[in-house]
N, C-alpha and C positions, 0 to 999 in steps of 0.2 A: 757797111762793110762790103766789101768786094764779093761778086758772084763767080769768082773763078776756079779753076778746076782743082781739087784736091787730090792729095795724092790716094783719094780711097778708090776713083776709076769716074770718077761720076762728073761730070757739072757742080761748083759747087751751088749752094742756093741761096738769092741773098734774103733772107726770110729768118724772121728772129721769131720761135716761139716759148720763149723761156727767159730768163732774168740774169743779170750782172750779179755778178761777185766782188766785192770793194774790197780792196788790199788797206792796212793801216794807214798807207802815203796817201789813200786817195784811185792809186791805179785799179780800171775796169778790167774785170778778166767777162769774157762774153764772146761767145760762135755762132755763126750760121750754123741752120738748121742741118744739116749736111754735111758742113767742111769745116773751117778752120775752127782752133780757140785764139782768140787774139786778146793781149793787155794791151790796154789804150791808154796816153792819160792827159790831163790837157793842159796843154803849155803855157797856158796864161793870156793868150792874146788871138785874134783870128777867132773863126769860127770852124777850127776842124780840128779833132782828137787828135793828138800824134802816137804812133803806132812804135809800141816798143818791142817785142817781138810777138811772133805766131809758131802754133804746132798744131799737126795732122798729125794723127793716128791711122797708118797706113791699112785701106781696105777700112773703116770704119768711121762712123759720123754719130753726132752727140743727141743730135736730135730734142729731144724735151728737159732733158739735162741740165740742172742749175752746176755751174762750180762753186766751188769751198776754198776756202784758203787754210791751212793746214798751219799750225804753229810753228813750221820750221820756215815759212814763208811759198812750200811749192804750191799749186793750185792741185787743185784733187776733181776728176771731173771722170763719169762715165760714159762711155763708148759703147755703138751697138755694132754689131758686123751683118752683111747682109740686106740693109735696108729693105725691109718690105717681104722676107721673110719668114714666116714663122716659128719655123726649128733657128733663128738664130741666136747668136752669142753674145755675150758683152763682156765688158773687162773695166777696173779702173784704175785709170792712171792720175798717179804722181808728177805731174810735168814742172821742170826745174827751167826757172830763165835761163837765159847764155850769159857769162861772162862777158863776150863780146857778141858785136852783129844781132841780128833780130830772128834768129832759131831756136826756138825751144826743144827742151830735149827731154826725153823719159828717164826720170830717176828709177820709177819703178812702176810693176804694171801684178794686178791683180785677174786672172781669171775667175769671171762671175760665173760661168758654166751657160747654161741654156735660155733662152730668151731675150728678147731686144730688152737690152740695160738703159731704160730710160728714168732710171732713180736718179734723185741727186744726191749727192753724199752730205752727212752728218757729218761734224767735228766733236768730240766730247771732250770734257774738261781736260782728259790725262791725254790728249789727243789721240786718242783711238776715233777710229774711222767707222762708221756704220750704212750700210750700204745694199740698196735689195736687188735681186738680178730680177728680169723679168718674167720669169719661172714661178717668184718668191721667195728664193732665198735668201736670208738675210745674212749677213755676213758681217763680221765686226774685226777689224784688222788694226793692228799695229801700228804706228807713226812710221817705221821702216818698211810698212809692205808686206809682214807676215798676219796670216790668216790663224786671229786669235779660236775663236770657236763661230759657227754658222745654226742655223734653225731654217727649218721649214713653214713658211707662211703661205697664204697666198698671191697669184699670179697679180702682177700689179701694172699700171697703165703710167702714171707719170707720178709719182711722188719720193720726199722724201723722211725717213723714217725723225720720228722724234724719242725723242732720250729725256725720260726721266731721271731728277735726282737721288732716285733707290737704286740706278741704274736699267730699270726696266725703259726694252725698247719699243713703241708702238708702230703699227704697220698695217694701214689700211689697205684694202684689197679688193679687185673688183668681182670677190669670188657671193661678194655680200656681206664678207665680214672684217670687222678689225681685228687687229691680235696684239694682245698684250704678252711679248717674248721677253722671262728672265735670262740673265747670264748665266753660265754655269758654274758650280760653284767648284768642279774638278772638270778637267776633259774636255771636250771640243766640241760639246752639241748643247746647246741653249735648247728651254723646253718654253712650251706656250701654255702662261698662266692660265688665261683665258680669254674668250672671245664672245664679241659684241657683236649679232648678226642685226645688222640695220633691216631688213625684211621682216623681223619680227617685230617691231617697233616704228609702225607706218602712223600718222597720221590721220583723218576720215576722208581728206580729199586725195579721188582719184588720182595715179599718174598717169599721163597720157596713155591713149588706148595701143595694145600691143603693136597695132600693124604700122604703130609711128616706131616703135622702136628695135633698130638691127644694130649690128655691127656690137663691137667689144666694150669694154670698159663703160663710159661717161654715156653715151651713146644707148646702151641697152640699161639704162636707170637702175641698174645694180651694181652695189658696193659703192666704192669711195674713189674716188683719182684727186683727192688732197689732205695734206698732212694738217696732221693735229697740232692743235696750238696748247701748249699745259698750262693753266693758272695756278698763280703762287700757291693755291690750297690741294694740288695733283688733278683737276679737274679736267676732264680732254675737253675742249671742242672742238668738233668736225664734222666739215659737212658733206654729205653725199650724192649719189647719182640720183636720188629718187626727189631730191628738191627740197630735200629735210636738212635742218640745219640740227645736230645735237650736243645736248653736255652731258657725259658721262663720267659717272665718278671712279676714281683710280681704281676699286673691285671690279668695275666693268657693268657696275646699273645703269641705269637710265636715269636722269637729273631729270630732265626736261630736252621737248623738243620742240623746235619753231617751223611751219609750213612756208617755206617762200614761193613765189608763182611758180605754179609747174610750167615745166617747160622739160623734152626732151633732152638729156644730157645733166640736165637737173645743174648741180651745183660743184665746180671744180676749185673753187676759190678758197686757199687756207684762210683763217683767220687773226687778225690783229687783235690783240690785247688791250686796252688803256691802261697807261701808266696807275692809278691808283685799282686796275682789277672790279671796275663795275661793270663795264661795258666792251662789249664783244662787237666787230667790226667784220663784216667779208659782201664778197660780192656775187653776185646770182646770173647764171643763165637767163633769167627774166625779171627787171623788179629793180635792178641798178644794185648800189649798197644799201645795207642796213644794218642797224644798231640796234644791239640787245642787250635789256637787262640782265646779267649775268648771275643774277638772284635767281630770278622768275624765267628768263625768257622772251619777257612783254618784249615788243619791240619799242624804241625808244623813239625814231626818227629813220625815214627811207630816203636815199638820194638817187629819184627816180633816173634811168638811163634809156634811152630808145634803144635799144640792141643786148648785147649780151658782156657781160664782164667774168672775163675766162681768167684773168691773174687773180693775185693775195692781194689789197692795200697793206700800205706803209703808212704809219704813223711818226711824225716828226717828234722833237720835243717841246714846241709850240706846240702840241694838239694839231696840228691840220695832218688830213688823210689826204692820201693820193692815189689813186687808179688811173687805168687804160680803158677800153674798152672795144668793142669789136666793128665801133658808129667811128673810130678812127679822133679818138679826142682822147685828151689827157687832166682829168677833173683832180684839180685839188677842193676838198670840202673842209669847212669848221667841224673838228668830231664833236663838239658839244652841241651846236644846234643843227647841224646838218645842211647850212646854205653854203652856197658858192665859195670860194675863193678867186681861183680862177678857173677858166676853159680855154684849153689849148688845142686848136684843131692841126692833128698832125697828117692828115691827109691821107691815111692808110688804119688798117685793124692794129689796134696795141694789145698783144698777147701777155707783155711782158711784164713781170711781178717790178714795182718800183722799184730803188734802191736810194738807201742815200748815203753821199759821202760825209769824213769826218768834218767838210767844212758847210757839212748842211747843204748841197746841192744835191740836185736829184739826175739820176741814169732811169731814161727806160727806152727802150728800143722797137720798131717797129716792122709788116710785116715785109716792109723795102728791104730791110733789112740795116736799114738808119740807126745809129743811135745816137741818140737825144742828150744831152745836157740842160739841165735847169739852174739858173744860178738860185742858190739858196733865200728863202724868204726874209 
């Protein structure tokens, strides 16, 4: 994707640190870290996406940002203001294709209030939208844009909230804890069931020693910077800044929890489910993937990596898993025994969570800012 200037005042940057969004047809919606949101989608022939249109959010960039595609067809994606910041804002927008020409345009626009809006938005069943500013607040809005009722969580670094089928919302935080927020059942303020402090629930091995770890979120090995995965029985797993991978049971106990190599920044990677719900799939700061029994915890099988894997994998419906990784490769692996598939060296850090389309091909994008196509296995 193009590093040119957007209309938020900046250079734009052509660096992808976040994941595609796949429309029904197949079309990618996906931005620079910076500047534009662009739908792509690829015309059958050649080796270059064709560009169906783009939109900038004036004065604001998407930054860590996944988009959503929204049951009316617009793309749902949040915006921060300010870049670089820390009193800033964020908002999220509804952007509607063009009729004609390649301009996308705002159906509608949500103010998040305070903090860089680096969440990515929920879709839920009735389409309602769920959404955390970077403050913490969660906010759960309407399919037209109206702001059904909001709760106070905490300050959060890049994720995006999961929705239970009770309708409870979860919302990890890099304050140290998760929060399990019901809706309300009159009025406009969602309350917090309750909350699972990952600090209180360490494993025996040390984290790296204090004077390795500064800065916010992932970085200072406290709390969570990735979304929870639900298993069919309401079970969360997620994993954290401290290099702990956990399962929690929907009252908010402790199931069990697995050590992966410590490492600074610990572990950002949501996790994959197997289709039959035995085995649990993510990838680590140190350690590559791994596979856990979703019984016990044991691990099942590691697909060692030299560097760090900062995305979620994807699981196909053949069983094969796909990852990035930050060594600049693109590993699909067998989830059942954990060896190769293939190894794709893309020449730069792959930050981006896979995707795949409905004809089974795979989107991940790089930190050129490239995005990738894989023809389906």
């Amino acid at each position: 994707m193009p590093a040119e200037p957007g209309s938020n005042g900046r250079p734009g940057r052509a660096d992808v640190q976040h994941s595609s969004a796949i429309g029904p047809d197949g079309t990618i919606y996906i931005h620079n870290f910076s500047s534009s949101m662009f739908a792509l989608t690829d015309p059958g022939r050649g080796n270059s996406l064709t560009l169906k249109w783009r939109f900038d959010a004036p004065g604001m960039a998407a930054l860590h940002a996944t988009p959503a595609v929204a049951h009316d067809g617009s793309v749902l994606q949040t915006f921060a203001a300010g870049f670089g910041q820390p009193d800033t804002g964020g908002a999220l927008y509804a952007i509607r294709a063009p009729s004609t020409g390649t301009t996308a345009s705002e159906a509608w626009k949500v103010d998040l209030g305070p903090g860089q809006g680096t969440s990515s938005p929920t879709v839920g069943p009735d389409g309602s939208i769920y959404v955390v500013s970077g403050a913490g607040r969660l906010f759960a809005v309407s399919r037209e844009g109206a702001v059904k009722w909001t709760a106070q969580t905490g300050p959060i670094l890049r994720i995006s909230p999961a929705l239970a089928s009770d309708g409870t919302v979860y919302v990890p935080s890099y304050d140290g804890k998760l929060y399990a927020v019901a809706p309300p059942s009159t009025g406009e303020q969602g309350s917090v069931r309750w909350t699972f402090d990952f600090g209180q629930h360490l494993g025996p091995t040390a984290f790296p020693s204090e004077s390795a770890r500064s800065g916010a979120g992932g970085q200072a090995g406290v709390g969570s910077s990735a979304s929870p995965t639900i298993g069919p029985d309401g079970t969360l797993y997620v994993s954290a800044n401290n290099s702990n991978f956990y399962a929690i049971t929907p009252d908010g106990q402790l199931r069990w929890l697995f050590e992966a190599e410590r490492e600074v920044a610990g572990i950002w990677s949501s996790a994959a489910l197997g289709a039959d719900g035995l085995t649990v799939y993510f990838g680590a700061n140190r350690g590559g993937i791994y596979a856990l029994d979703t019984a016990t915890g044991k691990e099942r099988w590691r697909f060692n990596i030299y560097g760090s894997v900062y995305n979620s994998p994807a699981l196909d419906a053949d069983g094969v898993l796909y990852t990035g990784s930050s060594v600049g490769h693109v590993f699909a692996v067998d989830s059942v025994s954990g060896q190769p598939v293939f190894d794709y060296d893309a020449g730069q850090e792959v930050w981006s969570d896979p995707s795949l389309r409905p004809d089974g091909s795979l989107v991940m994008a790089d930190r050129k800012g490239r995005v990738l196509l894989f023809a389906g296995q």
